[in-house]
PLY file of the C-alpha trace (Angstrom):
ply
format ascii 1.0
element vertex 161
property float x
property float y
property float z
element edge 160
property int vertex1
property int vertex2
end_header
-4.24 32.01 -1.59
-3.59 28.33 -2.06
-2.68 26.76 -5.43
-5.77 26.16 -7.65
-6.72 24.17 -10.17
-4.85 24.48 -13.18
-1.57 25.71 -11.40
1.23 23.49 -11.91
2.04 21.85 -9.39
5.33 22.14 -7.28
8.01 19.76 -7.65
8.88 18.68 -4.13
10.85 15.86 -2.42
10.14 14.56 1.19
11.12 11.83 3.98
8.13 9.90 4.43
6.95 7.03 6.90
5.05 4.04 5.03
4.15 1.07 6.00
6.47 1.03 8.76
9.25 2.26 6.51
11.08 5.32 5.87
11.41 6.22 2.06
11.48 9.71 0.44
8.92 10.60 -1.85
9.80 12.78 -4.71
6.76 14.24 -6.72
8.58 13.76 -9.97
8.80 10.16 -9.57
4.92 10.46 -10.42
5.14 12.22 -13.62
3.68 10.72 -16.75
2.71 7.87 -14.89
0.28 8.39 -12.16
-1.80 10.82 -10.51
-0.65 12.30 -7.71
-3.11 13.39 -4.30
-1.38 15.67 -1.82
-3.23 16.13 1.27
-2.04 18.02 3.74
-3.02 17.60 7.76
-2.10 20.28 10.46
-0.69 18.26 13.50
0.21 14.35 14.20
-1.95 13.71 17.53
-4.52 15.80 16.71
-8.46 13.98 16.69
-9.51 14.69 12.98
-5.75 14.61 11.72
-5.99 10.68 13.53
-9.11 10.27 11.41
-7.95 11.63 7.83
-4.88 9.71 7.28
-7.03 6.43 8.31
-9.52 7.50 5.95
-7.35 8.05 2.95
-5.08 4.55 3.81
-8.91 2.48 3.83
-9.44 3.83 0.17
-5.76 2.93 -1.06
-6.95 0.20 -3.65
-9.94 2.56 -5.21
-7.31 5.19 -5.46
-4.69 2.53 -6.92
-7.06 1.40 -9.37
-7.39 4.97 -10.56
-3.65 5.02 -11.25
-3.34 7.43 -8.25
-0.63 7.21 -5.09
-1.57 8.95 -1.96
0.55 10.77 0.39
0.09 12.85 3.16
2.02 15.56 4.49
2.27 17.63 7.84
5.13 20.01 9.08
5.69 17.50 11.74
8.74 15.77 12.48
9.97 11.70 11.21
10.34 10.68 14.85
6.74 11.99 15.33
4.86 10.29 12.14
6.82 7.00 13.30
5.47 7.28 17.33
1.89 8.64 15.93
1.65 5.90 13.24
3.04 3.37 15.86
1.08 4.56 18.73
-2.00 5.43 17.37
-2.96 5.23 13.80
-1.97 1.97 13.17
-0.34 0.05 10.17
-1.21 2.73 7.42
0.40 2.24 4.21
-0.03 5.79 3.09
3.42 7.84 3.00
3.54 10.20 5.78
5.61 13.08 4.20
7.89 15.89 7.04
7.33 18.91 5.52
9.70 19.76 8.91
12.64 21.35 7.28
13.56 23.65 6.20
10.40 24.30 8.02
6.88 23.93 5.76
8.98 24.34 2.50
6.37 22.54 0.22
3.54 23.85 2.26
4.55 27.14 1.40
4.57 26.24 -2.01
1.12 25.00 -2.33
0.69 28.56 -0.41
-1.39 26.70 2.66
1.04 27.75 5.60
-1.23 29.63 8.45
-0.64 32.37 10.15
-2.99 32.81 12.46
-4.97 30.93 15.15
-5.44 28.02 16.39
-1.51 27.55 15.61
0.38 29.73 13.13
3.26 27.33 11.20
1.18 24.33 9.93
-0.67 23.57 7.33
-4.32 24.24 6.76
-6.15 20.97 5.92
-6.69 20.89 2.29
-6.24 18.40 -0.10
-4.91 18.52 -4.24
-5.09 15.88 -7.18
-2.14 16.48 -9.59
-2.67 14.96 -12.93
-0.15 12.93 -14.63
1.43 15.57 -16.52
2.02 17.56 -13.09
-1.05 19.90 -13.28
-3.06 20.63 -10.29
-6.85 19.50 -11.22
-8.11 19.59 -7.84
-7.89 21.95 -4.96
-9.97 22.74 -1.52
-8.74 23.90 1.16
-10.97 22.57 4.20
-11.93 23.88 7.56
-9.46 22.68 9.97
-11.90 20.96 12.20
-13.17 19.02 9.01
-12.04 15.75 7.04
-11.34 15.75 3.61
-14.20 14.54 1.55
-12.37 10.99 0.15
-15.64 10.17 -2.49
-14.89 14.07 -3.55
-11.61 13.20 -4.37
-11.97 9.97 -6.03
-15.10 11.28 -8.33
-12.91 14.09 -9.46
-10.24 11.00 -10.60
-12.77 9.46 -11.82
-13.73 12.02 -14.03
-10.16 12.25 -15.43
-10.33 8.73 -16.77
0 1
1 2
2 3
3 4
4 5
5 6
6 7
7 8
8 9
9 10
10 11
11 12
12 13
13 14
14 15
15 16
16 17
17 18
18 19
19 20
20 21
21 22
22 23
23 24
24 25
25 26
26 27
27 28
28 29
29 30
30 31
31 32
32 33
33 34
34 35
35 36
36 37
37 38
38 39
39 40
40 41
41 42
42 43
43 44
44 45
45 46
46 47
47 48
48 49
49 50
50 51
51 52
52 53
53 54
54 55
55 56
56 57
57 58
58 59
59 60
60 61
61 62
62 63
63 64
64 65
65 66
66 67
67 68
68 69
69 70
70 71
71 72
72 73
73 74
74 75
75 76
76 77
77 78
78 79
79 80
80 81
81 82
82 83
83 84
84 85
85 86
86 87
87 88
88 89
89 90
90 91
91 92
92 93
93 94
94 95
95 96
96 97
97 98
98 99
99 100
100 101
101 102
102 103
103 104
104 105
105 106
106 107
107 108
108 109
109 110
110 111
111 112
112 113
113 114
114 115
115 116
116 117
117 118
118 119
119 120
120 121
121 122
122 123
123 124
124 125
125 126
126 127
127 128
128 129
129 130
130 131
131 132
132 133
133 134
134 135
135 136
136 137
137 138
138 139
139 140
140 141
141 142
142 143
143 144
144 145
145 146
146 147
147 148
148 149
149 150
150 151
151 152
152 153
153 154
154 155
155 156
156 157
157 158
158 159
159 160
């Protein structure tokens, strides 16, 4: 059963593509200071994977202005987030996190690693909002043939202010 709300959240360090860059993101880097939403996507190259992290990058300001960074994370591979971004999503800004290896390590953590069909080792699409002081205060898990609801997410930042 995934994390839920009111579950600390895990601590968790990444490599990341952003804005054409590679960085490593490092959840404790957020603490205290911002708000922190995790969403996870199943595959690079997949159609509604190449619509959520679109989606998300388009809101970056509203989410900025809520004192919130965005990143995204799949258990796909640098060289792949750098070809897909390059390729086909375009010039996001949002950090796309390798949860490659060890394999799915933080997805396991936020306990959304399937097992089952369509493909067992990735993530299910879900999203969280980690507060400031590192608790999780959203949580939904989403069918994997559906986006993310974005104006979900920001209300329920909104409602932190």
């Amino acid at each position: 059963m995934a994390l839920k709300v009111g579950d600390l959240a895990p601590n968790f360090e990444l490599p990341a593509v952003a804005g054409g860059r590679q960085i490593t993101i490092r959840s404790r880097d957020y603490l205290g200071g911002r708000n922190l939403v995790v969403s996870f996507h199943p595959l690079d190259w997949t159609p509604t994977c190449s619509a959520q992290v679109p989606e998300l990058d388009a809101k970056k300001e509203e989410f900025a202005a809520l004192s919130t960074q965005v990143v995204d994370i799949s258990v796909d591979s640098i060289p792949s987030h750098v070809a897909w971004r390059e390729k086909e999503l375009g010039p996001v800004e949002v950090p796309l996190c390798s949860d490659f290896y060890p394999h799915a390590d933080v997805t396991r953590k936020f306990d959304i690693l399937r097992d089952g069909p369509p493909v067992p080792g990735i993530s299910e699409r879900a999203a969280f909002i980690v507060d400031k002081a590192g608790k999780i205060v959203f949580a939904k898990v989403y069918p994997i043939d559906q986006l993310p609801e974005i104006e979900e997410l920001l209300r329920a930042l909104r409602g932190l202010s």
